[in-house]
C-alpha positions as CSV (number, residue, x, y, z in Angstrom):
1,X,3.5,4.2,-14.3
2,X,1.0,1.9,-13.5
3,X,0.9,-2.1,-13.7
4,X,-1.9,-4.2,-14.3
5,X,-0.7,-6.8,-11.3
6,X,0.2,-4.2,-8.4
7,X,-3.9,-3.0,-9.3
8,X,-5.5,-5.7,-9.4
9,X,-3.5,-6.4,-6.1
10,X,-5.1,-3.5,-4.5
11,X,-8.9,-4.6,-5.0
12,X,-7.9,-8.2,-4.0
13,X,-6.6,-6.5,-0.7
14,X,-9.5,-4.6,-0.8
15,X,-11.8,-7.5,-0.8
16,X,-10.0,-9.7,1.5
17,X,-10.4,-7.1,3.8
18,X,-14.2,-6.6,3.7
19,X,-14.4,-4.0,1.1
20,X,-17.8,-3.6,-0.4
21,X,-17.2,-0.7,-2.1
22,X,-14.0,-0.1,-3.7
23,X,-13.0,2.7,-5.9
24,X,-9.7,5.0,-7.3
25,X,-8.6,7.1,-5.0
26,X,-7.1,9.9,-7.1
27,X,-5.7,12.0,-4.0
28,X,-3.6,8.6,-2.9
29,X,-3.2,7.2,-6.2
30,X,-4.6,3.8,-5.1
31,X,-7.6,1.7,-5.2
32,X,-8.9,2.3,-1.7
33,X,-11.9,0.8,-0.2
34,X,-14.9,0.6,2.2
35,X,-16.2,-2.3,4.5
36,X,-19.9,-3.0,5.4
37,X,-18.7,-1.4,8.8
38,X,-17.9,2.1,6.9
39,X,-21.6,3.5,6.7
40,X,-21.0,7.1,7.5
41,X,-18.0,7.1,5.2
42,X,-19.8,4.8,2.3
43,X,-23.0,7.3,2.2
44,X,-20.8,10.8,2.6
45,X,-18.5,9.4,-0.5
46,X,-22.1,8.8,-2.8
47,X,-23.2,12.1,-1.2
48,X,-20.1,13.9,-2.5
49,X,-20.4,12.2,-6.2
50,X,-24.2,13.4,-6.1
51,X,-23.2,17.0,-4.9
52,X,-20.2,17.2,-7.4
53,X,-22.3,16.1,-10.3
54,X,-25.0,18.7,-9.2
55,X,-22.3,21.7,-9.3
56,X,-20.4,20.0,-12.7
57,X,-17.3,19.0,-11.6
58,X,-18.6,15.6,-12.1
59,X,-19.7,15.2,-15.3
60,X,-21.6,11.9,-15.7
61,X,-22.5,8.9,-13.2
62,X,-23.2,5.5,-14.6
63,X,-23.3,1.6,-14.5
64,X,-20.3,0.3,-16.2
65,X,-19.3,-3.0,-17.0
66,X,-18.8,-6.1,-14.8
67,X,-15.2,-6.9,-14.1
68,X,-14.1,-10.3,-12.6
69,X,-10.9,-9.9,-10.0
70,X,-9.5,-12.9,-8.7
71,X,-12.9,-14.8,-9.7
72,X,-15.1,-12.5,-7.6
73,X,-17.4,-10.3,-9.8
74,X,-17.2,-6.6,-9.3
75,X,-19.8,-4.3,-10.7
76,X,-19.0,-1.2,-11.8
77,X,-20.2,2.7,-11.6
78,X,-18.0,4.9,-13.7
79,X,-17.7,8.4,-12.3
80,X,-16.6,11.1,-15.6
81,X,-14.6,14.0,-13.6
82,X,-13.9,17.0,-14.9
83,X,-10.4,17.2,-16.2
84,X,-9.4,14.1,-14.5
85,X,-8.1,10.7,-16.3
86,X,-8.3,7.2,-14.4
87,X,-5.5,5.1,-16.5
88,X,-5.5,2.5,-13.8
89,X,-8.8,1.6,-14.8
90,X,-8.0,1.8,-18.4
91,X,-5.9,-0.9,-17.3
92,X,-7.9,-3.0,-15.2
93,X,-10.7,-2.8,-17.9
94,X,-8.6,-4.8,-20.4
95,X,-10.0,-3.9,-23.4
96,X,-7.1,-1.5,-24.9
97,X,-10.0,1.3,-25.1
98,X,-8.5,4.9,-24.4
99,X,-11.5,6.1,-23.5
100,X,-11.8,4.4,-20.5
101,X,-9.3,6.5,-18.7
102,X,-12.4,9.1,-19.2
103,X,-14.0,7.1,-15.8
104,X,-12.7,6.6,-12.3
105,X,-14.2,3.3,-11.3
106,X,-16.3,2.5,-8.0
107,X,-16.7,-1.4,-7.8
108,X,-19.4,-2.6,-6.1
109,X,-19.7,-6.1,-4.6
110,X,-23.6,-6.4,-5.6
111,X,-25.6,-5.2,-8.8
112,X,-28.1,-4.1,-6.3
113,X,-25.8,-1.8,-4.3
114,X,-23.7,-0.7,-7.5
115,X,-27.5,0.3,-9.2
116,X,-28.7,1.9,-6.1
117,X,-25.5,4.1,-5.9
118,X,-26.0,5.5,-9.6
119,X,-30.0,6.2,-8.4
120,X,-29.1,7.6,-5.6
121,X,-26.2,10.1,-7.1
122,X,-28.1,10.8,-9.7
123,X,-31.1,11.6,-8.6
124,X,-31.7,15.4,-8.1
């Protein structure tokens, strides 16, 4: 089981620490993040969405909607993997809407950077 606080607790970490890039980790079962210091692992992680999608494990790469955590605006690109349900971003989305557990989030500090991640992983 999931709750709302302990997840929204996890991307507050996650920006306190730096993160500019924070996203569901579905191995860990956590929201886990990247700093501005994490450039090898930030461009391998679009790299792998962008190669995934290609082969069809990922399904669909878009923008998603803005979310506000702890008054700091995340922007969102919603990842559809094959098979695999996100319910902590079902939560997190607040809306009650079942089919967001369809998406695994990636929250981007900046529009810019969240729009240039869907270009870049889905360009082929």
């Amino acid at each position: 089981m999931y709750a709302l606080e302990d997840l929204e607790g996890q991307l507050v970490l996650g920006l306190r620490q730096g993160g500019v890039l924070l996203y569901w980790h579905h191995g860990q079962n956590l929201f886990d993040y990247l700093t501005r210091d994490d450039q090898k692992p930030y461009h391998r992680e679009l790299k792998n969405i962008r190669n995934q999608l290609r082969q069809g494990s990922v399904t669909t790469v878009k923008s998603g909607a803005l979310i506000t955590i702890n008054g700091i605006k995340l922007f969102t690109m919603e990842v559809t993997f094959q098979n695999q349900t996100c319910y902590p971003y079902l939560l997190v989305q607040r809306r009650g809407l079942s089919e967001d557990a369809d998406y695994t989030p990636y929250f981007f500090i900046s529009e810019k950077s969240r729009d240039n991640a869907v270009q870049y992983t889905t360009k082929f």
